[in-house]
C-alpha positions in Angstrom: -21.4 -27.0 71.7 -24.0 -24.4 72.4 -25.7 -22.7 69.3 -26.3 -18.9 69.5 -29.8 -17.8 69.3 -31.4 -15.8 66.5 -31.6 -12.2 69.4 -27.6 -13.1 70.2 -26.6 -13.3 66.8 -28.7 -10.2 65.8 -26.8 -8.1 68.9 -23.3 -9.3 67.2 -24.6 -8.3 63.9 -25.7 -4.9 65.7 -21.9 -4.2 66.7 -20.4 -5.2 63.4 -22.5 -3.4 61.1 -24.1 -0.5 63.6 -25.6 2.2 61.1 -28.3 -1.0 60.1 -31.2 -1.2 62.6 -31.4 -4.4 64.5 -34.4 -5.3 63.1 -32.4 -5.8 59.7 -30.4 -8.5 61.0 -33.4 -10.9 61.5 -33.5 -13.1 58.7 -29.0 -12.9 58.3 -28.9 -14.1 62.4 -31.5 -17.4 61.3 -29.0 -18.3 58.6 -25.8 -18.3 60.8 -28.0 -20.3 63.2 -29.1 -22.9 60.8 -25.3 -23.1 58.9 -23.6 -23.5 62.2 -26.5 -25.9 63.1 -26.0 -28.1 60.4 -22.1 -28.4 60.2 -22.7 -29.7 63.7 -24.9 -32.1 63.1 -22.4 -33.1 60.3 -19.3 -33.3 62.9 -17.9 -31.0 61.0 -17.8 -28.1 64.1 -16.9 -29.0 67.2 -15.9 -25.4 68.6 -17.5 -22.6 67.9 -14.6 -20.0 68.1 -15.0 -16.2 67.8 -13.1 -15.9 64.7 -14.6 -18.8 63.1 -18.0 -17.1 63.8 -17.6 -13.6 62.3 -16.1 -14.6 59.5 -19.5 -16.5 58.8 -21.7 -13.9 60.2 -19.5 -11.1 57.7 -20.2 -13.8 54.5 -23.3 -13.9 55.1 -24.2 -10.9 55.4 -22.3 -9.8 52.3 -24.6 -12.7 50.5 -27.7 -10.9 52.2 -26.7 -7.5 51.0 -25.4 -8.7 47.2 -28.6 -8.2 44.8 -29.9 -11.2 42.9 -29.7 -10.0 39.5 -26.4 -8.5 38.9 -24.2 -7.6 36.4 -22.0 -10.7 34.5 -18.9 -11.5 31.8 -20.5 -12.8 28.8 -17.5 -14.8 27.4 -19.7 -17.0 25.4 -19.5 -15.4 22.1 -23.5 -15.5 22.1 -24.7 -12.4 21.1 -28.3 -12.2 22.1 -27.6 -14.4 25.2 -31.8 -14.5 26.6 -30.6 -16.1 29.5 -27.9 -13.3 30.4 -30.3 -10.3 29.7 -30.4 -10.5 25.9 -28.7 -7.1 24.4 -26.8 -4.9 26.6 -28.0 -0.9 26.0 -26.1 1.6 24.3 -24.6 4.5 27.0 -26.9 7.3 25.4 -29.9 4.7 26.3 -28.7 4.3 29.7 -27.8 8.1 30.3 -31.7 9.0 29.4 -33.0 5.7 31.8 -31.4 7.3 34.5 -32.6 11.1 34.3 -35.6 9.2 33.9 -35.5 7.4 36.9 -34.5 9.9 39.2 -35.9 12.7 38.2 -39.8 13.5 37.3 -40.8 13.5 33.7 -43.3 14.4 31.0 -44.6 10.6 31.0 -48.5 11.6 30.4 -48.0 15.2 30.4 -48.4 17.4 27.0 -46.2 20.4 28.1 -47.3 22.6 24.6 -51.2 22.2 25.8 -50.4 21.9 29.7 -52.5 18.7 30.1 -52.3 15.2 30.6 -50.9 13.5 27.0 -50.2 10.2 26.4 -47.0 7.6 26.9 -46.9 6.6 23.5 -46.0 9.8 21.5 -42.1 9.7 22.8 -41.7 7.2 20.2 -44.5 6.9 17.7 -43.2 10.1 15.8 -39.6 8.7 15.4 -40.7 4.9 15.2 -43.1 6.0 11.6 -40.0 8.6 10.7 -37.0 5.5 10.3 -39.6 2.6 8.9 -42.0 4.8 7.4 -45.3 3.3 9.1 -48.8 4.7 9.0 -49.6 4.3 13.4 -47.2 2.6 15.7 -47.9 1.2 19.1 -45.5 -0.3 22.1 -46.2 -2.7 24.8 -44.2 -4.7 27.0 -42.6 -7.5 24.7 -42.9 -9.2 21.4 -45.7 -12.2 22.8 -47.7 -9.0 24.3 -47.6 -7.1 20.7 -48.9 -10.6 19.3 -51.1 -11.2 21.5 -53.2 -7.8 21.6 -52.9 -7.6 17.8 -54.9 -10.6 17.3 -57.4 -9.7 20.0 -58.1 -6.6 18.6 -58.7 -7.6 15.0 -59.5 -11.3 15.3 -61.4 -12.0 18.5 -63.8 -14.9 17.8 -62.8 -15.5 14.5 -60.2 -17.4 11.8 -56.6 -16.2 11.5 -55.2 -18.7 8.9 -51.4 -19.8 9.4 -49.3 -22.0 7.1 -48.4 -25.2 9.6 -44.6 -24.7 9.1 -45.0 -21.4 10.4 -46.6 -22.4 14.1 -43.7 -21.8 16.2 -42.1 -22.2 19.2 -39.9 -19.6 21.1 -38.0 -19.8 24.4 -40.2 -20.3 27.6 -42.8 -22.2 25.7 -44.1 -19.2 23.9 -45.8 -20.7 21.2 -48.4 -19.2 18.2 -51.3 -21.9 18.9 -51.3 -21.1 22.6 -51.1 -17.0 22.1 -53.7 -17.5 19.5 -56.3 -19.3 21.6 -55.7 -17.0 24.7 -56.2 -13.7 22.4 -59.7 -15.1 21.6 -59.1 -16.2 18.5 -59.8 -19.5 15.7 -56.3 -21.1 14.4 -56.6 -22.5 11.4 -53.4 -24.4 10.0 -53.3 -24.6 6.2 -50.0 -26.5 3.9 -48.2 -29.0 5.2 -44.6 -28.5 7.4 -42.7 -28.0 4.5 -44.7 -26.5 1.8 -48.1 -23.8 1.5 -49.3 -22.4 -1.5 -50.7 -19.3 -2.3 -54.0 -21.9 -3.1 -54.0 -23.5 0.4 -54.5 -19.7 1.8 -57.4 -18.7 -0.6 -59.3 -22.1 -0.2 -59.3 -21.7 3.6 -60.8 -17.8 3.6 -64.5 -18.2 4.8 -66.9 -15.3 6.2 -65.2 -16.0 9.3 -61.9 -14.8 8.3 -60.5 -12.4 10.1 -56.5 -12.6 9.2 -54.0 -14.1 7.5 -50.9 -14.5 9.7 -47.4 -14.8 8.7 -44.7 -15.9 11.5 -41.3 -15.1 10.4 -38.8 -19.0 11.9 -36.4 -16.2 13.3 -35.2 -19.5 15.2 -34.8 -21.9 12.8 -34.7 -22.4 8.9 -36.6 -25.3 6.9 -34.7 -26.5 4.1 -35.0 -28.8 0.6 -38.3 -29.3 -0.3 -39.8 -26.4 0.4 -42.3 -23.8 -0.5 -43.3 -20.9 1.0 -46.2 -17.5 0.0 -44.1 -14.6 0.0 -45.6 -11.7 2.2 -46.1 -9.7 -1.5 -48.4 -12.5 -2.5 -49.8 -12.8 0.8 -50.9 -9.2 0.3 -52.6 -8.9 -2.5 -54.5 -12.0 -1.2 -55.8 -9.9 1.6 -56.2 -6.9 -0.5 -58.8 -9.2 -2.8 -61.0 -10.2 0.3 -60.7 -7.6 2.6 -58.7 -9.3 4.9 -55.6 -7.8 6.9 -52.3 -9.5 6.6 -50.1 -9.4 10.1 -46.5 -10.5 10.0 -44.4 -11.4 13.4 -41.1 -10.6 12.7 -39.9 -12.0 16.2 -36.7 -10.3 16.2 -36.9 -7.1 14.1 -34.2 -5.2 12.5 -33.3 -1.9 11.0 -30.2 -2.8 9.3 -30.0 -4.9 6.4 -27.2 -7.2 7.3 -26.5 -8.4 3.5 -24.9 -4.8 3.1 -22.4 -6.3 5.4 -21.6 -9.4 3.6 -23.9 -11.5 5.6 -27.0 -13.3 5.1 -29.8 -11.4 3.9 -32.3 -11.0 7.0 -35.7 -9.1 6.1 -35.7 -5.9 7.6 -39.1 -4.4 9.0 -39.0 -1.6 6.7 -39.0 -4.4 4.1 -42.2 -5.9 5.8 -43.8 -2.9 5.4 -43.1 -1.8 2.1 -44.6 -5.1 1.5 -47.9 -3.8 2.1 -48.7 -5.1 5.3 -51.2 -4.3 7.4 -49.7 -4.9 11.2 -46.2 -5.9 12.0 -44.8 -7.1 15.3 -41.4 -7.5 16.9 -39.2 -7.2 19.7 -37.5 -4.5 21.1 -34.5 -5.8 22.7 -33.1 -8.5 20.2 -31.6 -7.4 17.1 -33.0 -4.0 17.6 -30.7 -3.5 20.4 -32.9 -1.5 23.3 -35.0 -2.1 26.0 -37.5 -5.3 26.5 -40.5 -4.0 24.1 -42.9 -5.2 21.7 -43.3 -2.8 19.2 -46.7 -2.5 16.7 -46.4 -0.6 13.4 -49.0 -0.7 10.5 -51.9 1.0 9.2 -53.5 3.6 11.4 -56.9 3.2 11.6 -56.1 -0.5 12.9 -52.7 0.6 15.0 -56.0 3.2 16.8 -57.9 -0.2 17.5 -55.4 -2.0 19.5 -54.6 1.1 21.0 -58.2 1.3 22.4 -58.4 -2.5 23.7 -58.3 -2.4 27.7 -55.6 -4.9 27.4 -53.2 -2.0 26.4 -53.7 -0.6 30.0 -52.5 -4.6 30.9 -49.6 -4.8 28.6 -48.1 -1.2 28.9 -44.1 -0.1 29.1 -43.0 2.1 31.7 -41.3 5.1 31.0 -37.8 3.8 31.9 -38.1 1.6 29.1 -39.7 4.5 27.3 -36.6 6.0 27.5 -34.1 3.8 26.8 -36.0 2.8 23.8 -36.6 6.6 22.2 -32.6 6.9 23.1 -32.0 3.9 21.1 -34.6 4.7 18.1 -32.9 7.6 17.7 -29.2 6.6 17.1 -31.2 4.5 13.8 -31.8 7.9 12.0 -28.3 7.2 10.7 -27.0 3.5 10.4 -23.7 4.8 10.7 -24.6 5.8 14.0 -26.3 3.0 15.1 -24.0 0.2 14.6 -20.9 2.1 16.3 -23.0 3.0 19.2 -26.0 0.2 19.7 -23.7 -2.9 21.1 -25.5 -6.0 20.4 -24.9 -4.5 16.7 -20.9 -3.2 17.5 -21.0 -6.9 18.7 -22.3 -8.3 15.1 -20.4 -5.9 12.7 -17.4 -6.5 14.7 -14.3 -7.4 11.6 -12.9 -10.9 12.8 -9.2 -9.4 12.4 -10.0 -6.7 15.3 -11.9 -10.1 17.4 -7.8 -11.6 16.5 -6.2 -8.8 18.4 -8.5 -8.7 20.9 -7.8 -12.7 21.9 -3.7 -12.2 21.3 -4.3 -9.2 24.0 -6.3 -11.3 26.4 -3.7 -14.4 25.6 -0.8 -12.4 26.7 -2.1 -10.8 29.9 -3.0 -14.4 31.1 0.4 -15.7 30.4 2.1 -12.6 31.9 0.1 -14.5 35.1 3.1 -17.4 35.2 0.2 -20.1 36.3 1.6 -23.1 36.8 -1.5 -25.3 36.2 -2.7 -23.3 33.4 -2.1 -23.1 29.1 -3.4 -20.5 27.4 -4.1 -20.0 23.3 -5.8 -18.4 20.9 -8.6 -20.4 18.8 -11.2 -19.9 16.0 -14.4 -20.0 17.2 -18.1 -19.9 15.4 -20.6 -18.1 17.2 -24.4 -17.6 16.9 -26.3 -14.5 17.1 -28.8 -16.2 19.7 -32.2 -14.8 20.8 -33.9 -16.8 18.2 -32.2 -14.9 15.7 -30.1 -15.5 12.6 -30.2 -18.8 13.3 -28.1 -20.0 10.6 -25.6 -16.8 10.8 -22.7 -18.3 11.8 -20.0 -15.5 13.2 -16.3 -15.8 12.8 -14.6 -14.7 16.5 -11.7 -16.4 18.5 -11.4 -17.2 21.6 -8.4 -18.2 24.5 -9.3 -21.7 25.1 -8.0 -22.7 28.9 -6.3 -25.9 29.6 -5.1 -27.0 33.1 -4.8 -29.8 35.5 -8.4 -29.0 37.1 -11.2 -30.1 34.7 -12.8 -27.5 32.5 -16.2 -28.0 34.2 -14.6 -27.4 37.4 -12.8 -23.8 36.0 -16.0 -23.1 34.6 -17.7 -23.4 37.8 -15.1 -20.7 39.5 -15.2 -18.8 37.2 -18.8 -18.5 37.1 -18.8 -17.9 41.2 -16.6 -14.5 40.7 -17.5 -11.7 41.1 -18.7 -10.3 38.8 -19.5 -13.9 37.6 -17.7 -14.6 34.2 -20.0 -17.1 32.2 -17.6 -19.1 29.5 -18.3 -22.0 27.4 -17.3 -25.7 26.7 -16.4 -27.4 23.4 -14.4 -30.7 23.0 -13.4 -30.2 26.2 -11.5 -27.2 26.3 -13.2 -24.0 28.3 -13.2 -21.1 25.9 -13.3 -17.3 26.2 -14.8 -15.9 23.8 -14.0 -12.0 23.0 -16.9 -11.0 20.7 -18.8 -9.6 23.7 -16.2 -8.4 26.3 -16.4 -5.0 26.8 -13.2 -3.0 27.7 -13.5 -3.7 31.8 -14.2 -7.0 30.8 -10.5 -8.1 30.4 -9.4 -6.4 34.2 -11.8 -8.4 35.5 -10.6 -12.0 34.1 -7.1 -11.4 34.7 -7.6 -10.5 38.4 -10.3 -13.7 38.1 -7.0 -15.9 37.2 -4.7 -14.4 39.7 -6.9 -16.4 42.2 -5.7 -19.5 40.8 -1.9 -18.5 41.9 -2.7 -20.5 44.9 -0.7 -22.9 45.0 -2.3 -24.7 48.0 -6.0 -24.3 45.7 -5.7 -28.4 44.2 -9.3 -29.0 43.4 -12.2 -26.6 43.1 
């Protein structure tokens, strides 16, 4: 059997797809060569007939042309998923990212004085109107916002941290590590389970730069514990002139114990405190754009802002956008949890989550599969993103059940398009409702119709 070469295949490309320049068809014409190459070599093509070949030349290029990140069905029930993009953006975010994006914009430009301005004002003003904060600052993500705090006010010197508060978050991130490449001295006081206000106060030297409180937004310690509370922490600082910084990790606006839930400290409640810088992220509980936002007192928010590593660590102005979009929905909480989704998500009554799976339940069975049960089970799902760790949510789910193994059905499902990611307890795959949007449901029915197949037996 003769193999086409790479300038044949790129001519047949040419004919089947002729408003692309041949050029384009390079790197699509090498992988038809190599497939068909291969499945030779394997005896598993003897022929090569025309058919055969542009069917392969067509899925190829259709897996050439598909972008690698892409839209997906989050039928886990996790929230915060920080391996499927964290929290989805509210519509008024995404209508503001887009004028944004294709039009010009005042990034840098003061249009009152007609000269260059800077990035940060379009959402210092409405960051210190909702918490209240003296100066307020932005950079890329959370581990940046760490990072350049410490740098600027501790470079070279102590930062005192209890040992039960030396984290670590997803991809490694941990407190030691960010603390020793911002320049700085770590030094651990307490034991795992319990500091004292004492163990703080006899490690202060002239050396002491900060006293560092790191909020376990992914995991509680229980028992025999003891913790400083950030008031007492404060009024340690405020008796040696030393500033007191608090990474929240995953901030919030919303005090979720008004809800009936677990009481999770709110960054307005950090700052009230009395402390002197607080960090957090953007795009976890908070619901916007990957950001790591700063607030605090001003004269040291005005010293981070001046370290070159702000020019380093800076947000563009599409996520300036989507993140003064979603700021502003939080001048009324009201507002914010019917139109910020990772909060709709949250708040969501279980009763509503019910109806929701009895809908998706009866659509599937309305499908007549022969290889297939459907019901409706209670599930418990997590807030994820390293927060609320101990939050456990009430939802449901349709749990699938069918001659194929669940790993198997998981694995289809997860090669749809657009992909529909489930998961798998005691062997039964579930699907979760908690974060389907409305589209959502279209899109794993007509998923399922697939399976009507009869002559589909394994997967």
């Amino acid at each position: 059997m003769r193999i086409p070469s790479v300038n044949e295949l790129k001519e047949k490309f040419s004919k089947i797809y002729p408003s692309y320049p041949l050029s384009y068809f390079l790197e699509p014409s090498r992988r038809v060569a190599q497939i068909i190459r291969e499945k030779w070599q394997k005896g598993e093509l003897e022929r090569l007939e025309e058919p055969y070949l542009r069917d392969l030349m067509e899925k190829v290029f259709n897996e050439y042309e598909t972008p690698s990140l892409k839209r997906v069905i989050n039928a886990t029930g996790v929230v915060i998923h920080t391996n499927l993009g964290r929290s989805p953006l509210s519509e008024k975010a995404i209508e503001e990212i887009v004028k944004v994006a294709k039009y010009y914009s005042n990034l840098e430009f003061d249009l009152k004085e007609g000269k260059r301005g800077s990035r940060y004002v379009h959402v210092e003003e409405i960051l210190k109107e909702i918490t209240q904060a003296e100066g307020a600052l932005v950079v890329n993500n959370n581990a940046a916002a760490v990072l350049i705090s410490l740098n600027t006010l501790a470079y070279g010197k102590e930062v005192i941290v209890s040992r039960g508060e030396l984290v670590e978050i997803g991809g490694s991130f941990r407190i030691p590590e960010v603390m020793k490449w911002a320049g700085c001295i770590l030094k651990e006081v307490g034991t795992t389970n319990k500091t004292h206000l004492f163990d703080y106060e006899n490690a202060i030297t002239e050396n002491t730069a900060m006293l560092l409180k790191v909020h376990r937004s992914n995991f509680e310690i229980v028992g025999f514990t003891k913790e400083v509370s950030l008031e007492e922490l404060v009024n340690l600082g405020k008796r040696f002139g030393i500033p007191v910084m608090k990474d929240l990790g995953s901030g919030c606006f919303v005090d979720f114990s008004e809800y009936g839930m677990k009481k999770e400290l709110t960054v307005q409640e950090v700052l009230k405190a009395g402390v002197d810088i607080v960090t957090f992220s953007g795009d976890k509980l908070l619901g916007g754009p990957q950001a790591g936002i700063i607030l605090g007192k001003k004269e040291l928010i005005e010293k981070i802002k001046k370290n070159p590593l702000n020019r380093a660590l800076r947000i563009d102005k599409l996520t300036l956008a989507g993140l003064e979009a979603t700021l502003r929905l939080y001048r009324d909480k009201a507002l914010a949890i019917e139109h910020i989704p990772v909060l709709k998500m949250i708040f969501t009554p279980k009763q509503k989550l019910h109806k929701k799976a009895k809908y998706l339940l009866r659509k599937l069975k309305e499908l007549k599969l022969k290889n297939f049960n459907f019901k409706v089970v209670e599930t418990i799902n997590k807030t994820g993103g390293g927060a609320l760790p101990t939050l456990d949510l009430i939802s449901y789910a349709v749990a699938v059940e069918s001659k194929f193994s669940p790993q198997a059905v998981q694995k289809t499902l997860r090669e749809n398009d657009p992909p529909i990611i489930t998961r798998i307890d005691e062997d039964k795959l579930l699907i979760d409702v908690r974060c389907l949007f409305d589209k959502d449901y279209e899109e794993i029915i007509k998923a399922f119709k697939k399976f009507k197949d009869e002559e589909r037996s394994s997967f």
